[in-house]
N, C-alpha and C positions, 0 to 999 in steps of 0.2 A: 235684447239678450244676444249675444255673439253665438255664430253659429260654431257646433262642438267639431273639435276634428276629430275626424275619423281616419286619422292617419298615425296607429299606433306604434310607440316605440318599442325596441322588442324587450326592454326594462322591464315596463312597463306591461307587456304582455306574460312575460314570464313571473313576475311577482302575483298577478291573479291564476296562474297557472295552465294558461290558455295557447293555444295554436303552436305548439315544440315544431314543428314540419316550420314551419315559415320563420321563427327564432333561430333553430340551426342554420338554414339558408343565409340569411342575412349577416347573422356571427360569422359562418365559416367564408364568407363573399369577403366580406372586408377585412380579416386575418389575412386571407390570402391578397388581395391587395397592400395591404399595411406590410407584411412581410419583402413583398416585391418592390414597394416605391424606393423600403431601404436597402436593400440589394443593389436596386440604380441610382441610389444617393441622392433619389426626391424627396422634396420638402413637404410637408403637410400638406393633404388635398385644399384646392384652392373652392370657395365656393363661389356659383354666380347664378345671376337669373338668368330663366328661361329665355334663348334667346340674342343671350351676350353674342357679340361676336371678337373672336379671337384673334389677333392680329400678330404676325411677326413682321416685325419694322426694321427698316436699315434705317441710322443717321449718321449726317454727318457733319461735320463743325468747322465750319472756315473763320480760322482766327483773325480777327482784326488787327489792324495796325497798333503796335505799341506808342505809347503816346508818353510826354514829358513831364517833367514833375508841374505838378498844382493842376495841369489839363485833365479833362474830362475823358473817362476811360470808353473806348469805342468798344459796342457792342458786336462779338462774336456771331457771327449767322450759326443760324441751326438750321437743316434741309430732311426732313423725318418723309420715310418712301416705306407705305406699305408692300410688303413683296408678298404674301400671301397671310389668306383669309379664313375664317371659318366660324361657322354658327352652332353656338353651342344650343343643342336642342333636346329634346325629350324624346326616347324610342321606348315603343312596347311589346311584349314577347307574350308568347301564352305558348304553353304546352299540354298536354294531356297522356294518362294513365287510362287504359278502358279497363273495363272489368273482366274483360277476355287474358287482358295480360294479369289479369290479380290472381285471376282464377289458377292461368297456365305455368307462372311464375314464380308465385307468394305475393301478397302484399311487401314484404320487407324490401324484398329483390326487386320487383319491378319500380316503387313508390322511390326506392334510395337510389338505383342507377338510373332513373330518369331525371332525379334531382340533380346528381351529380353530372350528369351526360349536360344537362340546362348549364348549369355553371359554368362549365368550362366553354361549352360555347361564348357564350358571353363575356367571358372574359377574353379567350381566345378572339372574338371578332373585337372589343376597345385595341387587343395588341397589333392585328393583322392593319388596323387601319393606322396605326403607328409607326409601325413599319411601313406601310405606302409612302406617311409622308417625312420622314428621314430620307426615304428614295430620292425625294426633292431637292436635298441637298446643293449647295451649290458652291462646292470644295472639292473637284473632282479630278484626277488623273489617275494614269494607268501606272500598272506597278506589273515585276517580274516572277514576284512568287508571293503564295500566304502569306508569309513572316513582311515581307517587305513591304507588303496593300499594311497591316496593320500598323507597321510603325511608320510608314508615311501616311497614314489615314490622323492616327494622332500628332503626328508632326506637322499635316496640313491645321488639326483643329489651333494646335498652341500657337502657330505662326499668327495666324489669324488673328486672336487673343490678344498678341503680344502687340500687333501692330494699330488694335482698337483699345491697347492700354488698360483692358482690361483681366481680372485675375480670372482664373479658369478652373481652379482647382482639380479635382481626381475627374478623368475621362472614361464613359463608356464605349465600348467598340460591339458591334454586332454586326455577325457574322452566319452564312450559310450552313448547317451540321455537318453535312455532306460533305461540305471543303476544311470543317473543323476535326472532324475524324478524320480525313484522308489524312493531315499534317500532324495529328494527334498521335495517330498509328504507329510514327515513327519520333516519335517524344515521350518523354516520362511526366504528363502531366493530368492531373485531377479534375474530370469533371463533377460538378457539386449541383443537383436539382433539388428547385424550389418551388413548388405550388405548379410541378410541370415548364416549369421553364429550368433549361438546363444553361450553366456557366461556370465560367475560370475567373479565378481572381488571378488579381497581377500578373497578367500578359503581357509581356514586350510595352511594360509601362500604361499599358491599360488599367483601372481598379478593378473593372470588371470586363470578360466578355461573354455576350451573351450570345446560344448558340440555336437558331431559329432557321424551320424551313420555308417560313414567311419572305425570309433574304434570298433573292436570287444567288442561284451558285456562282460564284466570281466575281461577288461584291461583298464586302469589306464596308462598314459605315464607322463611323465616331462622332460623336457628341459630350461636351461637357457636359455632367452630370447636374451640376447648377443651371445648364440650359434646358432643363426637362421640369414641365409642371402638368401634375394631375391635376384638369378641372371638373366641376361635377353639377348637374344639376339638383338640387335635395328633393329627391321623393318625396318627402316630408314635409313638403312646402304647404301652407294652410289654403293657399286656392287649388291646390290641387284636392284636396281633402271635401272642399268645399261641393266637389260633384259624387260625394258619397261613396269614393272611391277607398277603399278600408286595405291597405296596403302595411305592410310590416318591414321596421325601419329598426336601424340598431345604431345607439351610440349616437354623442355628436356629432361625429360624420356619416351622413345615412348619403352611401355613395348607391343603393339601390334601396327599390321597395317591391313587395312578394308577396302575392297572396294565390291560398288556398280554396277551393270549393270544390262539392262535388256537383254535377250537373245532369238532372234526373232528365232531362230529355235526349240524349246521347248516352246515359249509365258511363262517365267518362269521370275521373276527378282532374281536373283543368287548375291550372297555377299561373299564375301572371307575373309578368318582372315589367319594373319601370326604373328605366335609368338616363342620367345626361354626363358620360365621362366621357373625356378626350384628355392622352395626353397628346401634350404642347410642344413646340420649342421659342423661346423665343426668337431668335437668331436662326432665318431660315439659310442663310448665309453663312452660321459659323457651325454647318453639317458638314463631312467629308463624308464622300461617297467613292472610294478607290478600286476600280477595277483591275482584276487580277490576269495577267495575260500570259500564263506561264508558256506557251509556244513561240510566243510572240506574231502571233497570227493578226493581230487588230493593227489597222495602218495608221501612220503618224504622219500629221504634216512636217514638212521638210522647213516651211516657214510660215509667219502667218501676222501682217503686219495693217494696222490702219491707218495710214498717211503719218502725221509728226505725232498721232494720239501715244500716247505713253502706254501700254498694256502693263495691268497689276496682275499678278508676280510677271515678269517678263519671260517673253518667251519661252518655251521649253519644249518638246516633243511630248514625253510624257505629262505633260500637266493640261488640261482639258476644259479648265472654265479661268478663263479672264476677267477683270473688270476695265472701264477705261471711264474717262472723262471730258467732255468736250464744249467750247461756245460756239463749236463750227455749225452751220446749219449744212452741211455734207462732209465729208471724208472719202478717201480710196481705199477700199477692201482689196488686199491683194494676199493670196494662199496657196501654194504649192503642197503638193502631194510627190509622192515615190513616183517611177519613170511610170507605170503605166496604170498607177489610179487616177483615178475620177474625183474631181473635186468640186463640190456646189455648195456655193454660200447662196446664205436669204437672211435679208434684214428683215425678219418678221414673217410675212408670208413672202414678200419680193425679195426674189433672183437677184442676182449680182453679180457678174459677168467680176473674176478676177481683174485686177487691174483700173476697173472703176468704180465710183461713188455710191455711194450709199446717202441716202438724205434721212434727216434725223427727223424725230419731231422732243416737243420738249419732255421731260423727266427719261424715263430709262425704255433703253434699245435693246434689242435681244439678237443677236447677229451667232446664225447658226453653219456653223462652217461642218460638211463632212465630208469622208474623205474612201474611198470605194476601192479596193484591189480586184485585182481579175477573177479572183474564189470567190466574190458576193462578201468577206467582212467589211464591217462598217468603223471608222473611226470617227466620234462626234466631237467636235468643239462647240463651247459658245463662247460670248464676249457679251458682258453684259455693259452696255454704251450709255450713261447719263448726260442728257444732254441740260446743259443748266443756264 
């Protein structure tokens, strides 16, 4: 006989008329997620097992020679480079209510704002770590004012798009509060919150922006909206069930699981949450990340070249992340800064004296140029260098 789960739906929980405290939790967790994914114009939560790990990949396709009629058509290379990682895995949370707060409080008040204070965290920590890794983006230059980080933040993301031939459709941009009021202050436009996250529609060709003080202040981010996927581990899963673990799950997407008890050794009632979400992006590379320098206080290199290697987008002052291509097993790094910054390259962890080589090794290089003025700001470039 198959062992029973013990991992109730909340359907099915609420049809026998059972556990309401742990039903509403899980209803109201994934309204507010389902609400949010279509705000940022994600697709359906993706499911996987415990464990997947998540990959954003760069490819790239070197076309073969065209060949003549009746011959044999030559195969196209394909070259797929992990650029970052992640394991999607299972975290568990517990909280507690004591009887000193039921007493001092009400059951209503203490029982529903501890619920409620749970969820948000929760939720609040899937976005915070979202935000971390949008941070990583690798579309990055400096801009002169708000308005101008946002529309080159999206005009980094379409370029990019355009020139991987592929369609991009509506862009997200996420942005500081701090920097979103300051610019708002002096604009006639609408901010609209959802599930505590606050945003503007159609910004400077944005669909949405979103306005977070997760974002450092003087960054500006954009993503495709089709480059965003919620993945999930399912509470609901029958090996997890299988350790007697009696969790409440809602709907066919049980993006958490919740349970209730009270616990006579502590006089405390204790609630557990179990979850596996992250979102994604695929394209760690098709993030912009546009710093905002209204002083213009952050230093710019004056030049910044690698022997005959071609730099993608070409050079610019304002523009801060490169890519390049090479079969050379060395190149010369050479970078000028303002008359009296300081300028150090390192190819990886090694130094690089302007003016000489740098040695590759094979797949991709990470060549970190910055650039130092005499008040202590920092201007950072990279180049990221595939050797093939």
């Amino acid at each position: 006989m198959p062992a029973p789960n013990n991992t109730n739906t909340a359907a099915a929980m609420a049809t026998a008329g059972l556990r309401p405290r742990e039903i509403d939790f899980v209803t109201q967790f994934n309204k507010n997620w389902d609400a949010l994914r279509i705000a940022l114009g994600i697709s359906r939560p993706i499911r996987k097992q415990p464990g997947t790990t998540l990959q954003s990949v760069r490819a790239k396709v070197t076309l073969a020679q065209s060949v003549g009629e009746g011959e044999t058509i030559n195969n196209s290379g394909v070259a797929y480079e992990v650029v970052k990682s992640k394991n999607l895995t299972v975290e568990k949370y517990k909280t507690s209510v004591t009887v000193e707060a039921v007493d001092r409080y009400g059951a209503e008040l203490a029982v529903e704002k501890t619920d409620e204070a749970f969820m948000d965290e929760l939720q609040a920590k899937v976005m915070g770590s979202f935000y971390d890794f949008l941070q990583t983006g690798q579309l990055t230059s400096i801009e002169g004012s708000f308005q101008m980080a946002v529309a080159m933040a999206i005009g980094r993301v379409s370029d990019k798009f355009k020139k991987m031939h592929r369609g991009i459709g509506d862009i997200a941009v996420f942005v500081n509060t701090l920097d979103a009021h300051r610019y708002i202050g002096a604009a006639p436009i609408t901010i609209q919150t959802l599930n505590g996250i606050q945003y503007v529609e159609n910004f400077v060709g944005a669909r949405v922006m979103v306005l977070s003080s997760d974002i450092p202040q003087g960054v500006v981010i954009a993503i495709p909206q089709g480059n965003i996927d919620l993945y999930y581990v399912d509470p609901g899963d029958s090996n997890f069930a299988k350790l007697g673990l009696n969790y409440v799950t809602q709907g066919e997407t049980n993006l958490i699981g919740f349970h209730a008890e009270g616990n006579y050794a502590n006089a405390t009632g204790d609630v557990y949450a179990l979850m596996g979400m992250t979102l994604w992006a695929e394209y760690i590379d098709g993030i912009a990340v546009v710093t905002i320098d209204t002083n213009n206080s952050i230093p710019r290199l004056a030049s910044l070249s690698l022997g005959s290697l071609t730099l993608s987008p070409a050079f610019d002052p304002d523009i801060t992340t490169y890519t390049a291509r090479t079969s050379n097993t060395t190149n010369t790094i050479t970078a000028t800064g303002g008359e009296d910054d300081t300028v150090v390259i390192k190819n990886g962890s090694t130094t690089v004296t302007s003016g000489n080589s740098a040695t590759w090794v094979d797949g991709e290089n990470v060549v970190t140029v910055t650039t130092t003025n005499e008040a202590g700001a920092v201007g950072t470039y990279k180049v990221y260098v595939t050797k093939e």
